[in-house]
N, CA, C and O atoms as a printed pandas DataFrame, in Angstrom:
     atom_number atom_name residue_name chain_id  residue_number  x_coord  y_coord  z_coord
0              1         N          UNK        A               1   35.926   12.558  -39.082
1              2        CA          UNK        A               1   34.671   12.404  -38.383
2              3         C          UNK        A               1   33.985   13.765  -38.268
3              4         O          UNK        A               1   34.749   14.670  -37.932
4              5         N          UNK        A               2   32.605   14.135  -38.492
5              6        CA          UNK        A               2   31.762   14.598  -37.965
6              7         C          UNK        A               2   32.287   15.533  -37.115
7              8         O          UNK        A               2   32.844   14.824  -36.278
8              9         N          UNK        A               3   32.451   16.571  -36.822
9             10        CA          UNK        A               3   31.929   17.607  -35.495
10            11         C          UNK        A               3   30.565   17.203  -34.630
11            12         O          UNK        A               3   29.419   16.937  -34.993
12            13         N          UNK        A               4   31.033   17.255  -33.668
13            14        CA          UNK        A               4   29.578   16.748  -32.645
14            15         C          UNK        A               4   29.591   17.656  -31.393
15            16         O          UNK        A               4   30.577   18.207  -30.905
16            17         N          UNK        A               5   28.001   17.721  -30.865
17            18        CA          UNK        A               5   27.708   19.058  -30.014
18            19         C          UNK        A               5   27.424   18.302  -29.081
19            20         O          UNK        A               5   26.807   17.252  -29.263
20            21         N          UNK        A               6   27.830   18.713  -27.916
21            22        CA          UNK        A               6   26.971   17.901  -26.240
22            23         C          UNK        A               6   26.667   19.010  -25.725
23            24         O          UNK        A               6   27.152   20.136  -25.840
24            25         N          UNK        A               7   25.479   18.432  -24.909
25            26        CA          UNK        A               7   25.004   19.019  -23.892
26            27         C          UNK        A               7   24.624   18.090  -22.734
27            28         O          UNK        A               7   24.658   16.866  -22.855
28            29         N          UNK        A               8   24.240   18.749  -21.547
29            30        CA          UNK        A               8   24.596   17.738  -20.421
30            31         C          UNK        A               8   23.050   18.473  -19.770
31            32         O          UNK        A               8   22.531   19.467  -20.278
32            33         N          UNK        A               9   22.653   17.947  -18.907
33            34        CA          UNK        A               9   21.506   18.308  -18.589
34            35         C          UNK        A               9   21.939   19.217  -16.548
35            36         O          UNK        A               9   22.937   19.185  -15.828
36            37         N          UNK        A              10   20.497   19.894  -16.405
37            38        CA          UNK        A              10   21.417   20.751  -15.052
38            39         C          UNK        A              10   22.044   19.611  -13.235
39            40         O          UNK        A              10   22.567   19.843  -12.145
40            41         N          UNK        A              11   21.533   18.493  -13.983
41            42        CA          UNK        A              11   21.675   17.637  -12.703
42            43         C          UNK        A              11   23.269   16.649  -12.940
43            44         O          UNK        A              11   23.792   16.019  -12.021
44            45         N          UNK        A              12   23.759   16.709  -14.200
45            46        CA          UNK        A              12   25.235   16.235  -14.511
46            47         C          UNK        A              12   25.075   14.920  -14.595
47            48         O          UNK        A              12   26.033   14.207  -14.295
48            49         N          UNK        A              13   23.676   14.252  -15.073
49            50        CA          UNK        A              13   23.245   12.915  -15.263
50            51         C          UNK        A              13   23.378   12.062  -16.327
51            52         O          UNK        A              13   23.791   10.903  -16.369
52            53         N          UNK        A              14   22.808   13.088  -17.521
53            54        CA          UNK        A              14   22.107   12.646  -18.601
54            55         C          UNK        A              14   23.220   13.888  -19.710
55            56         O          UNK        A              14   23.589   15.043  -19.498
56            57         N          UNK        A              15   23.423   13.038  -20.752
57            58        CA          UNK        A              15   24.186   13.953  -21.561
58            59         C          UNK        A              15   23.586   13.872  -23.386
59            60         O          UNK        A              15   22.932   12.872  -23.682
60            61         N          UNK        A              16   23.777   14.646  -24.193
61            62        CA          UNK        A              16   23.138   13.942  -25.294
62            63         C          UNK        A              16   24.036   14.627  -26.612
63            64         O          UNK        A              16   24.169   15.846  -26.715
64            65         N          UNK        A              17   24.445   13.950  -27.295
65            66        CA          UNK        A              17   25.384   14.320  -28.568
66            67         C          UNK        A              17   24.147   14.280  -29.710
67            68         O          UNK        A              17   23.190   13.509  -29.789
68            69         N          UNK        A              18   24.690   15.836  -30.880
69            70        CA          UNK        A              18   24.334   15.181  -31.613
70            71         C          UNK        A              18   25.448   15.951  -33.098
71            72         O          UNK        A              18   26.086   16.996  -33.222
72            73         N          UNK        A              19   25.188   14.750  -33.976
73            74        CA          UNK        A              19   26.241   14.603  -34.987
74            75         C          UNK        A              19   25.606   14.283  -36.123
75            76         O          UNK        A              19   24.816   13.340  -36.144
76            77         N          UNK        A              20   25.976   15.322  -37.645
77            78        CA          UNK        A              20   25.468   14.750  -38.708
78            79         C          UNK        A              20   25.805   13.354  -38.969
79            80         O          UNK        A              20   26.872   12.870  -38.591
80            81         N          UNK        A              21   24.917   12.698  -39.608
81            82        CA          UNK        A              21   24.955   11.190  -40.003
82            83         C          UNK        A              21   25.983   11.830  -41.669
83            84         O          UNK        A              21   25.262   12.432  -42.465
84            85         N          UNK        A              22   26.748   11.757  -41.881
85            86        CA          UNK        A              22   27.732   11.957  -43.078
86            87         C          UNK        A              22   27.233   10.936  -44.022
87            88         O          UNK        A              22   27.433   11.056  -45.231
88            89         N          UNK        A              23   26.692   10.095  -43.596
89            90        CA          UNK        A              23   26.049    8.698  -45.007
90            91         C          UNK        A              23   24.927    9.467  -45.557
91            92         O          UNK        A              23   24.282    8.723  -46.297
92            93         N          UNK        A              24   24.562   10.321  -45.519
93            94        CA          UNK        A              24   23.300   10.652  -45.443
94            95         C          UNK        A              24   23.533   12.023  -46.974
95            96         O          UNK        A              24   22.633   12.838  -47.175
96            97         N          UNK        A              25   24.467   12.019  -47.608
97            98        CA          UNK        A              25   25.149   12.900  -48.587
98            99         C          UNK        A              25   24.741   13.072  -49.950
99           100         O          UNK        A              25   24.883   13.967  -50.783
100          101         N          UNK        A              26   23.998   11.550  -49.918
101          102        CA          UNK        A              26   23.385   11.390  -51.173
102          103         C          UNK        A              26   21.648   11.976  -51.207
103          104         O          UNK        A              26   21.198   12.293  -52.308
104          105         N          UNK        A              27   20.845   12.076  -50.102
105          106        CA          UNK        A              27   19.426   12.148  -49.671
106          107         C          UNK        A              27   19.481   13.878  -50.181
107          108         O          UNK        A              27   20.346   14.686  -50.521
108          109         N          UNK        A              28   18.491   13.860  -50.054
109          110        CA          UNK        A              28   17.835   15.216  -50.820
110          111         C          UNK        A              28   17.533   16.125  -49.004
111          112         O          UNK        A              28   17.450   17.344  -48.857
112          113         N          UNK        A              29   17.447   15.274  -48.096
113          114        CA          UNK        A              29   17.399   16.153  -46.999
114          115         C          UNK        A              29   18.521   15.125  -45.901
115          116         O          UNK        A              29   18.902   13.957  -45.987
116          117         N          UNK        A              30   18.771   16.192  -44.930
117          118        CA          UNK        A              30   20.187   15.935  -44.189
118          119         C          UNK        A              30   19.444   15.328  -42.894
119          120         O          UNK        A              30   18.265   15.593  -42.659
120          121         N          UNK        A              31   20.119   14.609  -42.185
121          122        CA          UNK        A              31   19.977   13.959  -40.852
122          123         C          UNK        A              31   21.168   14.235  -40.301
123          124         O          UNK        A              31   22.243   14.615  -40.766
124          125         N          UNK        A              32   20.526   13.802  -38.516
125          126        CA          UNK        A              32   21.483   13.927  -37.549
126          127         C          UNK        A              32   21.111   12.984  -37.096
127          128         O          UNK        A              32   19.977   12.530  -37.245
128          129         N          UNK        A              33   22.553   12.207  -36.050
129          130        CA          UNK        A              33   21.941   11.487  -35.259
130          131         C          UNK        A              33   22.169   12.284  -33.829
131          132         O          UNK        A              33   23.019   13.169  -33.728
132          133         N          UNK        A              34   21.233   11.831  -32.624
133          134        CA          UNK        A              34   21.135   12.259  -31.589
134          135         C          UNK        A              34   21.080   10.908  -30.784
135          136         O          UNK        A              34   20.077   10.208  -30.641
136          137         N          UNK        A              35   22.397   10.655  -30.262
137          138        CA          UNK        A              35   22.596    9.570  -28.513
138          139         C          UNK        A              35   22.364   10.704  -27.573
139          140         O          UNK        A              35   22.693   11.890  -27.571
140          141         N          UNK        A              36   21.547    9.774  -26.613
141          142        CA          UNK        A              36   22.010    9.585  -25.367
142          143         C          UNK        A              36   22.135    8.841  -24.329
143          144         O          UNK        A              36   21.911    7.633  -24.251
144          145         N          UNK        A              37   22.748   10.056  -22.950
145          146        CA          UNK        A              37   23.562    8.558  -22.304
146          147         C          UNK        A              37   23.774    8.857  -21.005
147          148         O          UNK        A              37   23.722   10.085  -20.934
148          149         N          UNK        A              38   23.921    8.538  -20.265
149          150        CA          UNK        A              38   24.163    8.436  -18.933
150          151         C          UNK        A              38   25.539    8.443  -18.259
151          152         O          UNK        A              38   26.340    7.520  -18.413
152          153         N          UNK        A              39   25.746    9.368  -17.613
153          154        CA          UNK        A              39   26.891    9.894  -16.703
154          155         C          UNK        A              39   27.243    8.503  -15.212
155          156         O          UNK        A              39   26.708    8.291  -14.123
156          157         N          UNK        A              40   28.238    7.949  -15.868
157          158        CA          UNK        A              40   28.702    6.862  -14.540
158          159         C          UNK        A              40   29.781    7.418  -13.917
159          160         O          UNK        A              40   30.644    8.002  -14.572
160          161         N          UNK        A              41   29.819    7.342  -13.093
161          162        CA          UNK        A              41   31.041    7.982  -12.051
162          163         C          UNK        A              41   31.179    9.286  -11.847
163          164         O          UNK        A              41   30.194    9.966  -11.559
164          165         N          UNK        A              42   32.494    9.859  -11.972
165          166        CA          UNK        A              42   32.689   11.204  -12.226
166          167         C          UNK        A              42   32.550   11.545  -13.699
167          168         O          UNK        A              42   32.672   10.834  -14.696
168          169         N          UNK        A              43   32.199   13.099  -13.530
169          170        CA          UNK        A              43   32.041   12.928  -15.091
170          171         C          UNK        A              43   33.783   13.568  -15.432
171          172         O          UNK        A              43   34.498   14.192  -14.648
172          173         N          UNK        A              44   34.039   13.220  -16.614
173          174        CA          UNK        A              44   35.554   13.684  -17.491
174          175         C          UNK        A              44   36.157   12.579  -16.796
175          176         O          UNK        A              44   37.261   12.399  -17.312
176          177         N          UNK        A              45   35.940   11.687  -15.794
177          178        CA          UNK        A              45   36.580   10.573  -15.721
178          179         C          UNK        A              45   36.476    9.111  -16.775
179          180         O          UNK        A              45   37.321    8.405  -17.325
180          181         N          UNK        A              46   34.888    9.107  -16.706
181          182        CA          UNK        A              46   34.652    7.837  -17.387
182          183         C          UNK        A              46   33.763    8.464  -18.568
183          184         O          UNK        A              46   32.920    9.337  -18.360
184          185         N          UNK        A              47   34.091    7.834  -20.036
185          186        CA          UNK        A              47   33.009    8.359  -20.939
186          187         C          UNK        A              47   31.264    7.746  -20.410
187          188         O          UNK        A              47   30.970    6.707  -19.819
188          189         N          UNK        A              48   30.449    8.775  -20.867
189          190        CA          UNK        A              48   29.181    8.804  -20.792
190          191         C          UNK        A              48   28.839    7.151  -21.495
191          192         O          UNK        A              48   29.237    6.624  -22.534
192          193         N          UNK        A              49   27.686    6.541  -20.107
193          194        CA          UNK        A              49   27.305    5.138  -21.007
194          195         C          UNK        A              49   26.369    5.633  -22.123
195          196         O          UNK        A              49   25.471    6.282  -21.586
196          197         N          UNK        A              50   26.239    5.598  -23.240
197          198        CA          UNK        A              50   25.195    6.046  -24.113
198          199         C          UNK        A              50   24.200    4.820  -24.678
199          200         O          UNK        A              50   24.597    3.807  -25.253
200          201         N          UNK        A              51   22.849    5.150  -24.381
201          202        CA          UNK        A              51   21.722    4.194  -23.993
202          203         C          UNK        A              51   21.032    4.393  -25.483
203          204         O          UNK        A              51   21.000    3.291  -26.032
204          205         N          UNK        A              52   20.553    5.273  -26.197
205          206        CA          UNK        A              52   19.913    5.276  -27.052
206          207         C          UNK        A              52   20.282    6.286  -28.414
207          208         O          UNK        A              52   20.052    7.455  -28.104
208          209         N          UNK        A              53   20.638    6.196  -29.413
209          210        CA          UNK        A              53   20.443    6.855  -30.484
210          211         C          UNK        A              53   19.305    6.563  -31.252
211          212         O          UNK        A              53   18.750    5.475  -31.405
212          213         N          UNK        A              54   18.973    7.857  -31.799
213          214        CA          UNK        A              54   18.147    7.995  -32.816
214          215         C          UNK        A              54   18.533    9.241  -34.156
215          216         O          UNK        A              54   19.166   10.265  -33.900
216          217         N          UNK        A              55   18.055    8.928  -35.457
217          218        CA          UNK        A              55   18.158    9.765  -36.376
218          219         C          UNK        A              55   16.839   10.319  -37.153
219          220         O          UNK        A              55   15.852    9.795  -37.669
220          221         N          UNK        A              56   17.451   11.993  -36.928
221          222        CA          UNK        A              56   16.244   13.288  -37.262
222          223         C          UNK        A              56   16.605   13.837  -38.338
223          224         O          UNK        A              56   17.782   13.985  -38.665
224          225         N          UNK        A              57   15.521   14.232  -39.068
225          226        CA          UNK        A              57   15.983   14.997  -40.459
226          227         C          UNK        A              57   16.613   16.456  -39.073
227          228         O          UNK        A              57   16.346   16.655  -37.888
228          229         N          UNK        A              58   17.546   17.179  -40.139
229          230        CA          UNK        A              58   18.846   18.241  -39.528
230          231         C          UNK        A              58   17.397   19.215  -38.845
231          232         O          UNK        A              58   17.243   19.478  -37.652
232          233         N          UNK        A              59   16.672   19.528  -39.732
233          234        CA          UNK        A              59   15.467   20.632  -38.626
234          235         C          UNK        A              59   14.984   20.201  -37.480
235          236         O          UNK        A              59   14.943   20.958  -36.509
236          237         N          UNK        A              60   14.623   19.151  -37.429
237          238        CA          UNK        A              60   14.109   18.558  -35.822
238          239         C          UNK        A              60   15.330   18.544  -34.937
239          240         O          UNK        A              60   15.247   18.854  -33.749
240          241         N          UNK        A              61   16.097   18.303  -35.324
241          242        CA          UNK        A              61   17.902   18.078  -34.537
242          243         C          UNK        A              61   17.622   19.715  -33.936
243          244         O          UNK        A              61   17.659   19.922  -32.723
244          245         N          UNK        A              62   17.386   20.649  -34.763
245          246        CA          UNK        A              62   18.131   21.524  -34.561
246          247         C          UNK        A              62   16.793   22.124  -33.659
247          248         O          UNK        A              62   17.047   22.523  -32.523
248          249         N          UNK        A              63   15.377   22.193  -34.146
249          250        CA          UNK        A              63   14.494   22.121  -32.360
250          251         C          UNK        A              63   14.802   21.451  -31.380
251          252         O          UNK        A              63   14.911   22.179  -30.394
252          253         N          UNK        A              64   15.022   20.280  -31.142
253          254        CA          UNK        A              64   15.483   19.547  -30.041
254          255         C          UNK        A              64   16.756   20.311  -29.079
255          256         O          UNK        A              64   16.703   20.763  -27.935
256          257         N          UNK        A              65   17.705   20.254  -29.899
257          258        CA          UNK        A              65   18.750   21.337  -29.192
258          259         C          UNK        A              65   18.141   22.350  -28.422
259          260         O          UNK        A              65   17.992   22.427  -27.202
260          261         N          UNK        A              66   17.743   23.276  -29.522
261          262        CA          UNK        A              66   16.758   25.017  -28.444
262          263         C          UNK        A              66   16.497   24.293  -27.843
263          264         O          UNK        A              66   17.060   24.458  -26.761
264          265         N          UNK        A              67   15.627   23.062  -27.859
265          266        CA          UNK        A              67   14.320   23.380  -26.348
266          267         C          UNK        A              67   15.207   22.651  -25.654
267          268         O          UNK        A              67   14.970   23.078  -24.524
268          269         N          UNK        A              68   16.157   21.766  -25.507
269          270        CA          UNK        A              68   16.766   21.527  -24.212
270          271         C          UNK        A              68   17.960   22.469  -23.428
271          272         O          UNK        A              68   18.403   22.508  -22.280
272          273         N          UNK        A              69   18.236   23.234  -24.749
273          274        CA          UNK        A              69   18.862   24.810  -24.434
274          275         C          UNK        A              69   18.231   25.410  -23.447
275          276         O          UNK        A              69   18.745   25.643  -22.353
276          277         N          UNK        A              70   16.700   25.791  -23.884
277          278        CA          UNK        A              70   15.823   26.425  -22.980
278          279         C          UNK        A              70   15.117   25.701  -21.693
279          280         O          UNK        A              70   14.218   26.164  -20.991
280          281         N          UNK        A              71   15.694   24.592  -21.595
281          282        CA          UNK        A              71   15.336   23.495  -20.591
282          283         C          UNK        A              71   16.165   23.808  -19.398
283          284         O          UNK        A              71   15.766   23.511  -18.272
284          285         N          UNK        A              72   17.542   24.519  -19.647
285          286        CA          UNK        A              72   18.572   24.010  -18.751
286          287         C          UNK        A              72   19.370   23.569  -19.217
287          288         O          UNK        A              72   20.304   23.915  -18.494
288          289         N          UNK        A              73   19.916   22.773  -20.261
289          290        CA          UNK        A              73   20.552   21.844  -20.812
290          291         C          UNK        A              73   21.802   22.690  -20.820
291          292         O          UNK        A              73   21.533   23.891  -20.840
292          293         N          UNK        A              74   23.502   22.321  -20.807
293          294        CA          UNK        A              74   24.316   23.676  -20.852
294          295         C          UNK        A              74   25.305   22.666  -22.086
295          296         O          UNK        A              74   25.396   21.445  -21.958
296          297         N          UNK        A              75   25.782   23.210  -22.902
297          298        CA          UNK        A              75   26.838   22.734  -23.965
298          299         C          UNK        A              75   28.074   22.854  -22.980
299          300         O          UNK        A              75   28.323   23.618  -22.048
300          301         N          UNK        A              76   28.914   21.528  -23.706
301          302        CA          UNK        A              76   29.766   21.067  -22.961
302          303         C          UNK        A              76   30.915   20.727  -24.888
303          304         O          UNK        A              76   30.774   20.840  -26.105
304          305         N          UNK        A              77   32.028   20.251  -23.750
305          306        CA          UNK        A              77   33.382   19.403  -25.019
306          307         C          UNK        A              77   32.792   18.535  -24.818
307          308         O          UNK        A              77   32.071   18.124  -23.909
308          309         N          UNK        A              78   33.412   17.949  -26.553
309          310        CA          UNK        A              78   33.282   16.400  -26.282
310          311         C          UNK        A              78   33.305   15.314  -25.217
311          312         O          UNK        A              78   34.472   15.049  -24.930
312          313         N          UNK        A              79   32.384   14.562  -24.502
313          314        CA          UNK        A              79   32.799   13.706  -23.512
314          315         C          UNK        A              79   33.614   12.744  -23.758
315          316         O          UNK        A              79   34.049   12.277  -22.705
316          317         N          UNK        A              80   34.100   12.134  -24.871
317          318        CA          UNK        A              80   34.666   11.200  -25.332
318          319         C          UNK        A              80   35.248   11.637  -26.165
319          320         O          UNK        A              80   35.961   10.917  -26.864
């Protein structure tokens, strides 16, 4: 599988992975997908419910990251 990056947002709510789409090997440009998801309970207790994915060619993936970097957003381990 994939290597995948989280980040969690500064309120410990909202979390968001994102992971190359590996099907994507044959395309002339690369994608990621990006879930996210919502923190139930404690977090590292219960995995994150994850509400929505979507898939970005790898350059938009990789703006999205900065600006929620520069949002606050803090990288975390895998939640799951």
């Amino acid at each position: 599988m994939a290597k995948s990056y989280w980040l969690i947002n500064s309120n410990s709510s909202e979390v968001r992975r994102f992971i190359k789409n590996d099907k994507s090997i044959d395309l002339p440009v690369e994608y990621m997908f990006i879930d996210s998801g919502e923190i139930v309970g404690v977090l590292g207790k219960e995995p994150p419910e994850m509400t929505t994915t979507i898939s970005v060619d790898i350059d938009l993936a990789r703006e999205i990251y900065e600006r929620l970097l520069s949002q606050g957003w803090i990288k975390i381990k895998p939640a799951w």
